[in-house]
N, C-alpha and C positions, 0 to 999 in steps of 0.2 A: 504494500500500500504506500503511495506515495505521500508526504506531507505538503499539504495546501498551506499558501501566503494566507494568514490570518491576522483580520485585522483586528488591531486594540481596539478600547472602548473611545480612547483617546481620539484614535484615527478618524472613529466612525462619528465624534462627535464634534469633529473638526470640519468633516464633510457635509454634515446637516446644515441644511439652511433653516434659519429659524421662519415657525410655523405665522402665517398673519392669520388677521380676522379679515377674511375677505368680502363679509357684510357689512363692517365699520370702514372698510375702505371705499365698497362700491355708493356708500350714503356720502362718504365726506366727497367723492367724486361729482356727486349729480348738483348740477344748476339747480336756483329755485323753480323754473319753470317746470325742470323733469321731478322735482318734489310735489308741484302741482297737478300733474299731470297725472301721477300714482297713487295720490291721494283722490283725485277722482275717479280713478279707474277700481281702484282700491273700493270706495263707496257707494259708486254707481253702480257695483255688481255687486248691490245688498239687497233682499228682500224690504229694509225698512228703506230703501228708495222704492224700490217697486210700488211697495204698498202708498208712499207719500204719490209719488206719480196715479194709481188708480185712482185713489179717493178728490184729487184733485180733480180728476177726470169727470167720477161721478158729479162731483159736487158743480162741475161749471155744464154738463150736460142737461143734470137734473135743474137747475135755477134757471137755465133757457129755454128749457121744454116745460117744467111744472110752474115755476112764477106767475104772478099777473105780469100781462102782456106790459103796461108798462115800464116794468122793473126788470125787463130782458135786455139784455146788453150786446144779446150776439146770438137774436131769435134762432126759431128752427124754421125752414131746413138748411139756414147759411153756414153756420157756427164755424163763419169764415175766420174768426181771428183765434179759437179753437186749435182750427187746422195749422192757422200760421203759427201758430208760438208752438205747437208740438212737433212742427216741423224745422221749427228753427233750434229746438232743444235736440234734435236729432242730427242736424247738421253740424251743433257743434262737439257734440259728445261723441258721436264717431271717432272723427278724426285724433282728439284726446285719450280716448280708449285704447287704439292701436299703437299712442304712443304710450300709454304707459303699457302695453302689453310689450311692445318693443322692448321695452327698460326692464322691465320683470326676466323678458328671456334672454337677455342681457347677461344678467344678473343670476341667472341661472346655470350658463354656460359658465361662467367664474366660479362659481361653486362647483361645477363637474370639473373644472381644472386644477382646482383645487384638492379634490377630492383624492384627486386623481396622481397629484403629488406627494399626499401623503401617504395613501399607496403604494407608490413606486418606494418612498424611503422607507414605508415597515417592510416592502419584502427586502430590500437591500438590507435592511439590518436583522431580517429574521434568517437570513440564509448564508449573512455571518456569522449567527450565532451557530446554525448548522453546522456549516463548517469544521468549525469550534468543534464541537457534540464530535463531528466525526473524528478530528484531529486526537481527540482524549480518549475515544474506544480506542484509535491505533495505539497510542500511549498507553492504555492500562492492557489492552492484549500481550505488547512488550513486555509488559512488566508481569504480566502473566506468565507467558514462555519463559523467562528467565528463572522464573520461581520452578 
């Protein structure tokens, strides 16, 4: 059996790169506009927006169809300004969503890089310690034959 280059702890700990926080990192990185962005994206895909968006819904359909007619602001069948501001909440919440989903999977990919580093250094350092393991059977089998 041949004896393998084994490395110290010393060695191995001289080659480690130290570990970051790459969620503390990818926040101090984003402008306020991509904090804003995530932060909508983040809350616009909550049921208690959903629910705030129906009730509103109901509440401005129901007061233009059940009211007395002179207390309707955007009678039936128009419920032209209805359409216009749900449409304008649409046009702008899209384009916001996709970026914070951008940033999210961003921000994701950093994490599987990361992951993926630390990874790479436990098997490097678990297969030094193998190594190890094996170097010390050949040495106590020696020292066995000798006995």
């Amino acid at each position: 059996m041949k004896y393998r280059e084994i490395k110290s702890v010393d060695e191995i700990k001289k080659l480690r790169k130290p570990l970051s926080n790459i969620n503390k990192e990818h926040k101090e990185k984003l402008s306020s506009i991509d904090k804003i962005a995530l932060w909508i994206t983040d809350h616009v895909g909550s049921m208690g927006f959903f629910m705030i968006i129906f009730c509103w819904t109901v509440c401005w359909l129901g007061w233009n169809t059940l009211a007395p007619t002179t207390m309707r602001f955007d009678p039936y069948p128009a419920f032209v300004l209805w359409l216009f501001i749900s449409n304008m909440i649409q046009i702008f919440l899209m384009p916001l969503i996709m970026v914070g989903q951008n940033l999210q999977s961003r921000h994701s990919e950093l994490r599987a890089e990361e992951d993926f580093k630390v990874n790479k250094k436990a098997e490097n350092e678990i297969e030094t310690i193998l190594m190890h393991l094996e170097n010390q059977n050949e040495l106590i089998l020696k020292i066995l034959e000798r006995l």
